[in-house]
C-alpha positions as CSV (number, residue, x, y, z in Angstrom):
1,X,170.8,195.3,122.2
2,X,171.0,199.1,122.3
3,X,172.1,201.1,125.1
4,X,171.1,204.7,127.1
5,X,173.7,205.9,129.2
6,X,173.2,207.9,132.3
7,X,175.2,209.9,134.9
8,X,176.3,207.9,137.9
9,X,174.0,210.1,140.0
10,X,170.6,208.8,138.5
11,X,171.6,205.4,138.9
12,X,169.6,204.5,142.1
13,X,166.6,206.8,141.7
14,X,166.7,204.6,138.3
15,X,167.0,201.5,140.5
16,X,164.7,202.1,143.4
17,X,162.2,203.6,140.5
18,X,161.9,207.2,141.3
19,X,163.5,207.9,138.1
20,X,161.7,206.5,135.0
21,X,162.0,208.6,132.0
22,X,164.8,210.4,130.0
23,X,164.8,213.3,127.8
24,X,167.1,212.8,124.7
25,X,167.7,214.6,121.5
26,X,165.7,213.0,118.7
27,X,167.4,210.2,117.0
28,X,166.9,207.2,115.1
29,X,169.3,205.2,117.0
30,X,167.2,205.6,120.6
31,X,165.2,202.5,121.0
32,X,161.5,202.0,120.0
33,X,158.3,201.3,121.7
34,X,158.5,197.8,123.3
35,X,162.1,197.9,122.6
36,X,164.3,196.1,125.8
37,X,167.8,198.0,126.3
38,X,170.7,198.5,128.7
39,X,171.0,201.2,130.9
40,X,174.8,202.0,132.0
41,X,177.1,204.9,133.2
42,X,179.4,205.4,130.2
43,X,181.0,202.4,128.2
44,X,180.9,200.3,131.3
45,X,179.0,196.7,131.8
46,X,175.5,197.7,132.1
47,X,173.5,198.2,135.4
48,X,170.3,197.0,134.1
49,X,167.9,196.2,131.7
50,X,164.6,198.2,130.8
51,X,161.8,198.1,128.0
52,X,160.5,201.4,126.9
53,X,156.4,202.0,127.2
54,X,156.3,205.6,126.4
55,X,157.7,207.4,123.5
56,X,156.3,211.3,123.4
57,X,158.0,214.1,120.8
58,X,158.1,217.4,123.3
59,X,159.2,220.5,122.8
60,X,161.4,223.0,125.3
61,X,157.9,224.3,126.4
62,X,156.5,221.0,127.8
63,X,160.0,220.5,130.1
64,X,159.3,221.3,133.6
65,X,162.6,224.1,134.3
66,X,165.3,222.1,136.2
67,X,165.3,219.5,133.6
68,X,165.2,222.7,131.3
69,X,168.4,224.0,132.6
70,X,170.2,220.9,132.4
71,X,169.4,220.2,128.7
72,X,170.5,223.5,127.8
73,X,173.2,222.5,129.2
74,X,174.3,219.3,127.5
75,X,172.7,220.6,124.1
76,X,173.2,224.5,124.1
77,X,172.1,225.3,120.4
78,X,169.3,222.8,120.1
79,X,166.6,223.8,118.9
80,X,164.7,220.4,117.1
81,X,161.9,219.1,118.9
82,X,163.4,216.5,122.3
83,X,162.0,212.9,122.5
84,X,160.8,211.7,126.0
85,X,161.3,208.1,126.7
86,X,159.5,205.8,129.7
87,X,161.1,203.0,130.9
88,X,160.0,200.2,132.9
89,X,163.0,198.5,134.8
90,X,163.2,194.7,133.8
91,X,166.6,193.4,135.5
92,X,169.6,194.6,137.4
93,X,173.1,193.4,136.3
């Protein structure tokens, strides 16, 4: 099963499900519609499971300006469309 990694500090908005979508660059290896995947900090054991419901191709326009910020951040000469996945929580580990 494939796996998204986040930073430590989304982990509970992810769990309590404030936090339900990711930005990431585009890529074959990110999992497909109706795909089911781990969610974990790192290479650690996974906190959960989720299933993706969403898959939308966006471009730096349609990013709200925090989340902006932060990707420029991470990926500073990007310049290729982002894919924005939505995940529904299935289990906790």
């Amino acid at each position: 099963m494939k796996s998204l990694w986040f930073k430590k500090c989304y982990v509970q908005s992810i769990l309590n499900g404030a936090k339900t979508d990711t930005i990431r660059k585009n890529s074959s290896r990110l999992p497909l519609i109706h795909d089911e995947f781990y969610l974990s900090v790192g290479p650690r054991k996974p906190f959960a499971t989720a299933i993706i419901i969403k898959k939308n191709i966006i471009d730096m326009s349609q990013i709200d300006d925090d989340r902006k910020k932060q990707l420029q951040a991470i990926y500073p000469d990007y310049l290729e469309k982002f894919v924005c996945l939505t995940f529904k929580l299935k289990t906790t580990c």
